[in-house]
DONU-187889 format. One record per residue (C-alpha): residue number from 1; chain; z, y, x. Coordinates in steps of 0.1 Angstrom, whole numbers, m for minus. Example, Ala and Ser with C-alpha at 12.3 -4.5 7.8 and 13.67 -1.06 7.14 Angstrom:
residues 2
+-----+---+-------+-------+-------+
:   k : c :    c3 :    c2 :    c1 :
+-----+---+-------+-------+-------+
:   1 : A :    78 :   m45 :   123 :
:   2 : A :    71 :   m11 :   137 :
+-----+---+-------+-------+-------+
END
This chain:
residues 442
+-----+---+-------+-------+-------+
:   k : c :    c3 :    c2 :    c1 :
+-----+---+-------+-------+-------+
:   1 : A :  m326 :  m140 :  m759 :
:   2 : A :  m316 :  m105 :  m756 :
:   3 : A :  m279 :  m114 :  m757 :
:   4 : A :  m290 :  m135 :  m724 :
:   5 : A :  m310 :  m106 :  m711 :
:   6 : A :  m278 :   m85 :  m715 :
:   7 : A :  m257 :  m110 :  m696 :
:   8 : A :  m283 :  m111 :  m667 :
:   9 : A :  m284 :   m74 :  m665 :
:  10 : A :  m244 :   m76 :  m663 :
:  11 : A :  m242 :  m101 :  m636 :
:  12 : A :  m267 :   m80 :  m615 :
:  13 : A :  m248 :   m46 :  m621 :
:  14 : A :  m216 :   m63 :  m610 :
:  15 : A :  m230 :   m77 :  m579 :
:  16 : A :  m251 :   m46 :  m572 :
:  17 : A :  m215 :   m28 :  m578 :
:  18 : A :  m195 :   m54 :  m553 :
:  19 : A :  m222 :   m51 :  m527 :
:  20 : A :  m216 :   m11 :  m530 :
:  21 : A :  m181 :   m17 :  m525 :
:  22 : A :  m181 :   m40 :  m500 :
:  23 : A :  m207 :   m16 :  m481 :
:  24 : A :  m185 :    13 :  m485 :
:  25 : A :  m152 :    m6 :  m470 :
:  26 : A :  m174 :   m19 :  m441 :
:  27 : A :  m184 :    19 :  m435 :
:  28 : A :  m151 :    35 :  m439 :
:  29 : A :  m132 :     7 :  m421 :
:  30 : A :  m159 :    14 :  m393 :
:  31 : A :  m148 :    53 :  m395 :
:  32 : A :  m114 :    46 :  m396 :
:  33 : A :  m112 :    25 :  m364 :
:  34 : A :  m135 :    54 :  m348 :
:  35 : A :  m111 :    80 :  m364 :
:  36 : A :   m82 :    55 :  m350 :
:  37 : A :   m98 :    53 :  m314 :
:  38 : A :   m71 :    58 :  m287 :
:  39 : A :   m80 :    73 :  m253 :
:  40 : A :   m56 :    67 :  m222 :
:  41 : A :   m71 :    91 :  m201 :
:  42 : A :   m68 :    75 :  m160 :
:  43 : A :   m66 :    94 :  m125 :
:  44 : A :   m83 :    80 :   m88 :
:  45 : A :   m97 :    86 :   m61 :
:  46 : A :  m129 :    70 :   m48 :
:  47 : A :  m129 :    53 :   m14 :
:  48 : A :  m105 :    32 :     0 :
:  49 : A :   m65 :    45 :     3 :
:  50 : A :   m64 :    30 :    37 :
:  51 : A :   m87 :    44 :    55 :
:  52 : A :  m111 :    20 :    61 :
:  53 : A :  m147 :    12 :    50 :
:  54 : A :  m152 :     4 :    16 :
:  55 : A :  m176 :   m12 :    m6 :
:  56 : A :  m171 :    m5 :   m49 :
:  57 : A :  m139 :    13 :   m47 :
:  58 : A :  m135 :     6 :   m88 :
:  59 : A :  m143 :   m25 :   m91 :
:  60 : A :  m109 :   m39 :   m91 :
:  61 : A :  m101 :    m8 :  m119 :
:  62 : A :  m131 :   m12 :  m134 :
:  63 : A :  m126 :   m51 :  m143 :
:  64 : A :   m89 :   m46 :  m152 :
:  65 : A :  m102 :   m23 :  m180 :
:  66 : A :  m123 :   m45 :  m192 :
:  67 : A :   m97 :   m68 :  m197 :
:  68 : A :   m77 :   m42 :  m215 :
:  69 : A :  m101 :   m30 :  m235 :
:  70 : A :  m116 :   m64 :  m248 :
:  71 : A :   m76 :   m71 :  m258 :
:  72 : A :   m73 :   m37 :  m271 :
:  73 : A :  m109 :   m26 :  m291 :
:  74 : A :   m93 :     6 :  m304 :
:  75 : A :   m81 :    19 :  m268 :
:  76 : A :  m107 :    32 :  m242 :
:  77 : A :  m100 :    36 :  m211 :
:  78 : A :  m114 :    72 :  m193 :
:  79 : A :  m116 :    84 :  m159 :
:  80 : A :  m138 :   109 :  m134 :
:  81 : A :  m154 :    94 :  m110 :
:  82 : A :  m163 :   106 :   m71 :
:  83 : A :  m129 :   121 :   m67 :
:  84 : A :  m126 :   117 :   m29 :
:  85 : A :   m95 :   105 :   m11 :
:  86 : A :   m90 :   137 :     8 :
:  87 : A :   m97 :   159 :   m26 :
:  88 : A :   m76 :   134 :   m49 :
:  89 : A :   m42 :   154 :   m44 :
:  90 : A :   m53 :   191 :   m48 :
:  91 : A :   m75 :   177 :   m81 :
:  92 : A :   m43 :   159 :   m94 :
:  93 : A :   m24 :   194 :   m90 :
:  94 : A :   m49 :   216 :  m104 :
:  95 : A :   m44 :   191 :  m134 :
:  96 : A :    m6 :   195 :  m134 :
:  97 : A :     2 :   228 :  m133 :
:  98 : A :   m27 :   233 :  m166 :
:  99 : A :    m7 :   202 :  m183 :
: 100 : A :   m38 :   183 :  m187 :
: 101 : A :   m30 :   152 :  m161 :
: 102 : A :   m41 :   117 :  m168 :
: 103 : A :   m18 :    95 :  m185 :
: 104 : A :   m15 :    72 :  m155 :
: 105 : A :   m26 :    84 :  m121 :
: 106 : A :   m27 :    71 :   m85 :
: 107 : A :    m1 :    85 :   m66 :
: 108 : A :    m6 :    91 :   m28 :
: 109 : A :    25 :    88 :    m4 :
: 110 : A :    28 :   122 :     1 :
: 111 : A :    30 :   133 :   m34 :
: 112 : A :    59 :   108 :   m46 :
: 113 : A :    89 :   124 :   m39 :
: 114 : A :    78 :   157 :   m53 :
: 115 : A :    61 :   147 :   m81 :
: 116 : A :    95 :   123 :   m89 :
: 117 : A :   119 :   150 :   m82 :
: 118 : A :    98 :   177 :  m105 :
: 119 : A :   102 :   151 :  m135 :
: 120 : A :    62 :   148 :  m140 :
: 121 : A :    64 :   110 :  m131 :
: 122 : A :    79 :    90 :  m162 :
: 123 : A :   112 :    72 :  m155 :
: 124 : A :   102 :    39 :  m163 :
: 125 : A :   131 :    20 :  m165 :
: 126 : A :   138 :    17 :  m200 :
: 127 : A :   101 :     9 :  m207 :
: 128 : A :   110 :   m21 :  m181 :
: 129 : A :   138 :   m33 :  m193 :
: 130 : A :   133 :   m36 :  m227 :
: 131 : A :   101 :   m55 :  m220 :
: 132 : A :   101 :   m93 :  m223 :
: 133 : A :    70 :   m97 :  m205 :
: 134 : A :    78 :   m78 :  m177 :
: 135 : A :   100 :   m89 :  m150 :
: 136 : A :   103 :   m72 :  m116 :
: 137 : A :   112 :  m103 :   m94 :
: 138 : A :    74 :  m109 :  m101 :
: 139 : A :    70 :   m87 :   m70 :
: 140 : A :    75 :   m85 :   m32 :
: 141 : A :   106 :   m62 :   m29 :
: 142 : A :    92 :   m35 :    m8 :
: 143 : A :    61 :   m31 :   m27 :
: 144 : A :    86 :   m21 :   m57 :
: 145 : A :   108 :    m6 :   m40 :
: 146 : A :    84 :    17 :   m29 :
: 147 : A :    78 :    33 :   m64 :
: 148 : A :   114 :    41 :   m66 :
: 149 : A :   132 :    72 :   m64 :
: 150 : A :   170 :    76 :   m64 :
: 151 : A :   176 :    38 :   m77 :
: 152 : A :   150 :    44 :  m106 :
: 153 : A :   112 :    34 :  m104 :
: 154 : A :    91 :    56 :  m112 :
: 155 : A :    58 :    43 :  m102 :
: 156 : A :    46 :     8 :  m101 :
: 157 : A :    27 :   m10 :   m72 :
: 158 : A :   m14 :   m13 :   m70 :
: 159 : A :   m15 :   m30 :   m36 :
: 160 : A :     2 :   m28 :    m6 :
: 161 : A :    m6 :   m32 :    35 :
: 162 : A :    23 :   m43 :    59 :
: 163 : A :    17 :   m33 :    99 :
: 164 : A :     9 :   m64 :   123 :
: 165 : A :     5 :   m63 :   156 :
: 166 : A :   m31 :   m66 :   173 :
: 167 : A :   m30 :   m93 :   199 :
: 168 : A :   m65 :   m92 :   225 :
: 169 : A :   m63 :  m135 :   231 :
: 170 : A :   m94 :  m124 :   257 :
: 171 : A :   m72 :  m104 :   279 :
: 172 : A :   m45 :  m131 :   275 :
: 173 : A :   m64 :  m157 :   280 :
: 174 : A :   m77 :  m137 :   314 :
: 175 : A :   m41 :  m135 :   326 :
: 176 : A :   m31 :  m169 :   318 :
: 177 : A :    m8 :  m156 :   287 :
: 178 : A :    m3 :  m176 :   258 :
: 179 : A :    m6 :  m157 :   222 :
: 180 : A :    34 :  m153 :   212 :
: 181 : A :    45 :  m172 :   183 :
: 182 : A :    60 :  m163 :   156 :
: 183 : A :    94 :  m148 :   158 :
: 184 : A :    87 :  m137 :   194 :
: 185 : A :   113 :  m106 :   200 :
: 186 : A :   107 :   m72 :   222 :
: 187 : A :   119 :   m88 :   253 :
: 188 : A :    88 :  m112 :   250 :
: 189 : A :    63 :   m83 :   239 :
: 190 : A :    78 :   m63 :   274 :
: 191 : A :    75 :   m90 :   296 :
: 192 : A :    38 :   m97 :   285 :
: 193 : A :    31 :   m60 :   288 :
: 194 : A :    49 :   m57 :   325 :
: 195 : A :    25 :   m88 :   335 :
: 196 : A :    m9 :   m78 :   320 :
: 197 : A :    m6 :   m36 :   330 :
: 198 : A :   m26 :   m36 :   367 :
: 199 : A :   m58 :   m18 :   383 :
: 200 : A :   m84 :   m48 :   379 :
: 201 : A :  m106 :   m27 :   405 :
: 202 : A :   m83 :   m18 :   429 :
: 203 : A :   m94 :    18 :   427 :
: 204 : A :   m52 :    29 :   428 :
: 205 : A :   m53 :    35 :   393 :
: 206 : A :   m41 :    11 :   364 :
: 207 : A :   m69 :     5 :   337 :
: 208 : A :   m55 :   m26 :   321 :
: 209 : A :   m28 :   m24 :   298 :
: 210 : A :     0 :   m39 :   276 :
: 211 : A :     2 :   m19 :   246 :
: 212 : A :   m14 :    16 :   228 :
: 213 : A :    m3 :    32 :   197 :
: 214 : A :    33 :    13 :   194 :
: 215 : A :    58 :    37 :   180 :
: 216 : A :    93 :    44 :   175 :
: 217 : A :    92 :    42 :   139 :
: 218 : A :    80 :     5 :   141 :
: 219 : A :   107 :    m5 :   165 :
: 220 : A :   135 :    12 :   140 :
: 221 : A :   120 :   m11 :   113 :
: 222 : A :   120 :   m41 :   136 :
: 223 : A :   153 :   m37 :   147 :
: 224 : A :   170 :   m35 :   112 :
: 225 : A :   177 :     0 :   114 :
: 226 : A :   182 :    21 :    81 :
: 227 : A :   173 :    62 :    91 :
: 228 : A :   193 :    76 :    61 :
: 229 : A :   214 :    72 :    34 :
: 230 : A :   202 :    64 :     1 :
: 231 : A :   212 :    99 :   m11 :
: 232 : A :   188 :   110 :    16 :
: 233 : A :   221 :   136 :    27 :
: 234 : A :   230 :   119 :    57 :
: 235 : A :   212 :   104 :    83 :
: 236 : A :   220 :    74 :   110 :
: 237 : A :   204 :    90 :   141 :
: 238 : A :   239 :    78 :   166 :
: 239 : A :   233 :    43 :   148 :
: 240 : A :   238 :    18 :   181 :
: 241 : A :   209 :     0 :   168 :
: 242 : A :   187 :    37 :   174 :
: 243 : A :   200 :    42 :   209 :
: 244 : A :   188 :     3 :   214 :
: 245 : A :   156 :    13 :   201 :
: 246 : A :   152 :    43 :   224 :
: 247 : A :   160 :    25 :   252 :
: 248 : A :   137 :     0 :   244 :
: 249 : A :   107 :    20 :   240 :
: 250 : A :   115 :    42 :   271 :
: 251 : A :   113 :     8 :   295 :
: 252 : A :    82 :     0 :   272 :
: 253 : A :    66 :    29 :   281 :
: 254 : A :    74 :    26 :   319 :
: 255 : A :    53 :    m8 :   318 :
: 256 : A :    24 :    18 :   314 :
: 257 : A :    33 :    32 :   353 :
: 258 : A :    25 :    70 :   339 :
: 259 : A :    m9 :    64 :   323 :
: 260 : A :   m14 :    79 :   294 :
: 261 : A :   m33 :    49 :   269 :
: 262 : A :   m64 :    56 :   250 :
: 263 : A :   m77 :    48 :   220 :
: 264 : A :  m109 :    42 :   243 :
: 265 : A :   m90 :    18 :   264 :
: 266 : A :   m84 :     1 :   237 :
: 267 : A :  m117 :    m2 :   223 :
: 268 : A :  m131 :   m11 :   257 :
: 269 : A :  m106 :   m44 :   256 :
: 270 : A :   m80 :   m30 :   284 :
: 271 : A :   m53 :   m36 :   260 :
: 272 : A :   m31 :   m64 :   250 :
: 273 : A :   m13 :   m52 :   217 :
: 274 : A :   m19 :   m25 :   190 :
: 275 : A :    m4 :   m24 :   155 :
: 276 : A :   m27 :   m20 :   128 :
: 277 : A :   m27 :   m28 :    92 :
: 278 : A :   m36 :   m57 :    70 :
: 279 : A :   m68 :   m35 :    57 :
: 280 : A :   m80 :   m25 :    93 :
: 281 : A :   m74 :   m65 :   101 :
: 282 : A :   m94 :   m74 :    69 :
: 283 : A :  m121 :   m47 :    73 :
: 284 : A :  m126 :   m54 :   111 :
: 285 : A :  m122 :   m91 :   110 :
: 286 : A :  m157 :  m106 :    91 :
: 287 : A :  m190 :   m93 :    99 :
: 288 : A :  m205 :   m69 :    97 :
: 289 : A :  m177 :   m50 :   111 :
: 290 : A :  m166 :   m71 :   136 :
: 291 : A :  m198 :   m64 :   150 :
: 292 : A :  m197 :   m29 :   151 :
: 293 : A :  m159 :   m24 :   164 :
: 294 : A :  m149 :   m49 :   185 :
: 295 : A :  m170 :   m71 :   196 :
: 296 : A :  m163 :   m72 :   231 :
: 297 : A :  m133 :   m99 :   229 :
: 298 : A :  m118 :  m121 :   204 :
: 299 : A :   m87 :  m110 :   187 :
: 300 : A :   m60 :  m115 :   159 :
: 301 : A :   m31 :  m104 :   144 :
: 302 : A :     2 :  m117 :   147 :
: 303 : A :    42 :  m104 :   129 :
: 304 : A :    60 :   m76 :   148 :
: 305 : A :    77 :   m81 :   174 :
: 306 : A :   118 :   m82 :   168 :
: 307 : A :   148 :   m64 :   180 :
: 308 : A :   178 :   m80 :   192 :
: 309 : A :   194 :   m65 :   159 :
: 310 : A :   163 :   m71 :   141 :
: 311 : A :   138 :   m97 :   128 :
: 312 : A :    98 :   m91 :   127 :
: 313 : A :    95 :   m68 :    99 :
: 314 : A :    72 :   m44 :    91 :
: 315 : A :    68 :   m14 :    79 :
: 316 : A :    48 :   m16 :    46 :
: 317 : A :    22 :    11 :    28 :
: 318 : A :    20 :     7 :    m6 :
: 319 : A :    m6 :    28 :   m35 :
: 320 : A :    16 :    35 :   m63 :
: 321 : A :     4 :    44 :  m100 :
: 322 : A :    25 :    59 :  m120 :
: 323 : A :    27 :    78 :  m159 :
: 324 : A :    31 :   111 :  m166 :
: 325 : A :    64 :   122 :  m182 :
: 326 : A :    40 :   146 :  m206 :
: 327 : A :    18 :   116 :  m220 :
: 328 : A :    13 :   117 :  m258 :
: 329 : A :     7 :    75 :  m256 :
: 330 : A :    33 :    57 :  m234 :
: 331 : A :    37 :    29 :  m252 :
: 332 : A :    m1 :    21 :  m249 :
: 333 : A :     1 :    35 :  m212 :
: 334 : A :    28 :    16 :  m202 :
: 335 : A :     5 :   m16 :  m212 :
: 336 : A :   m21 :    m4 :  m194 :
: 337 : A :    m2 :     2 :  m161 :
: 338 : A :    10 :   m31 :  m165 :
: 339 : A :   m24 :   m43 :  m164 :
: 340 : A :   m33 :   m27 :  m135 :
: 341 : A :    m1 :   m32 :  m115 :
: 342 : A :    15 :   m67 :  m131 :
: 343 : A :   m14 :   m84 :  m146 :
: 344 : A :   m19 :  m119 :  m129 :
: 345 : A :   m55 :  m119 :  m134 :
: 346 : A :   m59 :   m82 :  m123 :
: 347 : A :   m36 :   m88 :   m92 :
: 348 : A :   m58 :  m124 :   m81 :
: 349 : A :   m88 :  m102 :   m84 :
: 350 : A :   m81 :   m76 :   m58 :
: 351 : A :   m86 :   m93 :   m25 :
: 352 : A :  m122 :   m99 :   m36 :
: 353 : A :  m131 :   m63 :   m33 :
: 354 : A :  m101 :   m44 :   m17 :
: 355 : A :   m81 :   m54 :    15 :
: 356 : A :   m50 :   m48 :     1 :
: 357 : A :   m21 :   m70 :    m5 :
: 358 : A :   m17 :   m85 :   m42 :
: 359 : A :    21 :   m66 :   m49 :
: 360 : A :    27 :   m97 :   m75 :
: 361 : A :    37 :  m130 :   m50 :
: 362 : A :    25 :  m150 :   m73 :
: 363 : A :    m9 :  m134 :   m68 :
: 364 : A :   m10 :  m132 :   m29 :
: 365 : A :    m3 :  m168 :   m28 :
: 366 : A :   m28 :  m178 :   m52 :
: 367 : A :   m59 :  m200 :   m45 :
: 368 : A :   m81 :  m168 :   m53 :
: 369 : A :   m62 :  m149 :   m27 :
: 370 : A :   m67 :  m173 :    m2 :
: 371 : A :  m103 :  m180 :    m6 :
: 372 : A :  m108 :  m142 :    m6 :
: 373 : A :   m86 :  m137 :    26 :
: 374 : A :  m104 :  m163 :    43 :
: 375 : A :  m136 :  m156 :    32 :
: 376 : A :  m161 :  m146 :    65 :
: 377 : A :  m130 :  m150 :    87 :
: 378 : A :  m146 :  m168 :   118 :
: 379 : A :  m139 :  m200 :   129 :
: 380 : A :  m105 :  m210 :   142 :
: 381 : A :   m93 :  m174 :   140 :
: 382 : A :   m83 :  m176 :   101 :
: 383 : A :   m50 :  m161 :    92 :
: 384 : A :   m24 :  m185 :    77 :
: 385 : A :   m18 :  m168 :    42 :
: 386 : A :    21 :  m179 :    47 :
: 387 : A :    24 :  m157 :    71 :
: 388 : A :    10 :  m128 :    52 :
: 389 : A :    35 :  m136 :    25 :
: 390 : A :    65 :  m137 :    51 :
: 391 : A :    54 :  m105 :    58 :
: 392 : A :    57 :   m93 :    28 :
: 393 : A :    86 :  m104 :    18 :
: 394 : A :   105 :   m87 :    48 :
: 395 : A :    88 :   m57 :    49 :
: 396 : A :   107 :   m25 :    46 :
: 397 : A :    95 :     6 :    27 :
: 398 : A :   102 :    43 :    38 :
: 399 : A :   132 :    62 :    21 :
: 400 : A :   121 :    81 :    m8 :
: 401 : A :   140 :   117 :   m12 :
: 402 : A :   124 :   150 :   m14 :
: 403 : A :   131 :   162 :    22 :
: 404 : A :   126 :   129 :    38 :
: 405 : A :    89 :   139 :    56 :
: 406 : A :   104 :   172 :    66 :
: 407 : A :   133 :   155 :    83 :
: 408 : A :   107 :   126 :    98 :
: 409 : A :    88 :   154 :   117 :
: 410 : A :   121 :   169 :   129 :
: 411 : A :   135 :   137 :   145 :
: 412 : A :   105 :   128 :   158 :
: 413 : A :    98 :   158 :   177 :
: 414 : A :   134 :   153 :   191 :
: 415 : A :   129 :   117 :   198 :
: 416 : A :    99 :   118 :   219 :
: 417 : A :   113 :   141 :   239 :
: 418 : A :   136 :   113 :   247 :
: 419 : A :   113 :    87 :   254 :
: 420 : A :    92 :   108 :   276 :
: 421 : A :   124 :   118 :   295 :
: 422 : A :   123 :   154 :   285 :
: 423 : A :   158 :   157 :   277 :
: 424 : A :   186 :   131 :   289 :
: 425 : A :   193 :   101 :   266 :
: 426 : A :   233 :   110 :   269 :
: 427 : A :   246 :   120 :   237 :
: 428 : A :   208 :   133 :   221 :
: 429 : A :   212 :   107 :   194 :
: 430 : A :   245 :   125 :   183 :
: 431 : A :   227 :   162 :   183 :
: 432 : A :   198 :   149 :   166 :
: 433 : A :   219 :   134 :   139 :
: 434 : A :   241 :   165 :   136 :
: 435 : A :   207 :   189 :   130 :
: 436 : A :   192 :   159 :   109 :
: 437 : A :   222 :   161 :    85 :
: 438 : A :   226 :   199 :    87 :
: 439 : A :   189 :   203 :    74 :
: 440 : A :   195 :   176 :    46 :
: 441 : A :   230 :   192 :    33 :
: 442 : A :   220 :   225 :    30 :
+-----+---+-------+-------+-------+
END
């Protein structure tokens, strides 16, 4: 009996001991994966990048780390919150020049070029390429294209808005005017404007117009005409298809007979065309803001008019996010930007609470993105999602080299001086080139 008691006493020690042990791993494997935690630290902005009213601004981020996380336990995701749009870039460089930047940040327009050329963005080419899961004909070309600098991508797109044009069908419909179809051409969108620009109350002075807000820049793009070399050293300026442009948007303006068009015309209804953007189109389309902007006459959006040397493309905005070249984790980081920026399920998700563009095609044409797109939209006045995704197929994104904005505000000070008539037409293409490329050579 006491041999048995012995035994007992054995069998309990061991099992007390193997409970002790197996506590102790749970505990230290529970330590370990805290101890092992990984933090990819991420930069935003609140608000919405296009300048429109917004609703949860990080939703969209908010659900794609979710995502990563739930596929990654031992990898958190961080970021500040209530960064503003406006305060976003002066934040970001405060954070730069201590060397404590996010791992992967939002990068605004502006800040591209610079932040490519100082080396702060990561090169991610090699991180691309030798990725299996990752192929870049996933996208729409300009929305990639637009995180490259000098044939290398160094960013990767979030979302992206293409420029359409903003057709009044209550004026037209008033002048007897049918809305133009797609692949209507300049010629069309000046013939429209010469017939709709009068005085409606015969007071001598013309307060119904064709067009406000058109510019130069967006008849360039429509007309197939590249600004600058890819080198950004030499620019195109005495390009025959600029001095078509010009002459184009100097009889356009003439269809105004001198009046100078307001935003308030506009607004009142006076006018027949405006560009805006994809998000103005989706903010101001559904109620409740329909309501509040323009709710004086029915309207939609159509593609952009085309140049005879052209086709309808637009000019495309994208929000890039891109990896810092000082990042101790790239390799989880790179994973992470792929979430946000190539994830299928991220990318379907976004027109439900942004009004952007999905930058995946895949995504834009999905049956989410159409639901979303169409959601609110009222009655016969929905969008066709095809031609959203013609759009942005063709679109065209701006050069990227580090003196390209500098050079923008020189030529177009120098072009509208043009178009208004300021200086003669002869031979101003050929001096504006000349000073272009003398400011980008030296």
């Amino acid at each position: 009996m006491f041999r048995n008691i012995q035994q007992k006493n054995a069998k309990l020690l061991l099992c007390i001991a193997a409970l002790l042990i197996l506590s102790a791993l749970f505990f230290y494997n529970r330590y370990a994966q805290k101890q092992e935690q990984l933090v990819i630290r991420l930069g935003l902005f609140s608000g919405s990048n296009w300048n429109v009213p917004s609703g949860d601004s990080y939703a969209a981020i908010d659900n794609a780390i979710k995502n990563f996380e739930n596929i990654h336990p031992n990898v958190k995701i961080t970021y500040v919150s209530g960064i503003r749009k406006q305060d976003y870039a002066e934040w970001l460089a405060e954070k730069v020049l201590d060397g404590s930047e996010p791992d992967i940040f939002m990068v605004l327009s502006d800040d591209f070029n610079l932040y490519s050329a100082m080396g702060l963005l990561q090169n991610l080419d090699t991180l691309a390429e030798s990725d299996p899961s990752f192929d870049t004909d996933a996208y729409y070309p300009a929305s990639l294209d637009y995180g490259q600098y000098k044939h290398s991508q160094y960013a990767l797109p979030f979302e992206s808005v293409p420029t359409l044009m903003f057709v009044n069908k209550t004026l037209l419909a008033r002048e007897n005017i049918a809305i133009p179809e797609n692949g209507w051409t300049w010629q069309d969108f000046i013939d429209i404007c010469r017939r709709v620009t009068k005085d409606t109350d015969d007071d001598g002075v013309p307060d119904q117009f064709g067009y406000y807000d058109y510019t130069w820049q967006q008849a360039a793009a429509s007309n197939g005409m590249q600004l600058f070399r890819d080198d950004g050293k030499f620019s195109y300026f005495a390009d025959s298809k600029m001095a078509e442009t010009l002459k184009f948007m100097i009889d356009l303006k003439k269809t105004n007979m001198g009046h100078t068009v307001t935003a308030k015309d506009f607004d009142m209804g006076n006018v027949a065309f405006r560009p805006f953007t994809f998000a103005e189109y989706r903010t101001y389309k559904p109620y409740p803001w329909r309501i509040k902007k323009y709710s004086s006459f029915e309207w939609d959006c159509i593609e952009m008019p085309a140049g005879p040397s052209g086709s309808n493309t637009s000019e495309l905005n994208t929000l890039l996010i891109g990896m810092s070249s000082r990042s101790s984790h790239k390799k989880m980081a790179w994973e992470f930007l792929k979430e946000l920026c190539y994830s299928g399920k991220t990318q379907r998700f976004l027109p439900s609470v942004s009004q952007g563009v999905p930058v995946i095609k895949a995504a834009a044409e999905s049956d989410e993105a159409r639901q979303a797109l169409l959601y609110d939209a009222p009655g016969d006045e929905k969008m066709n999602l095809s031609i959203i995704s013609n759009i942005m197929q063709s679109a065209v994104s701006p050069p990227k080299f580090q003196k390209y904005s500098l050079a923008m505000l020189m030529a177009d000070s120098e072009i509208k001086k043009i178009i208004d008539e300021i200086i003669p037409f002869n031979n101003a293409l050929n001096k504006i080139q000349k000073k272009i490329n003398d400011f980008l050579q030296n």
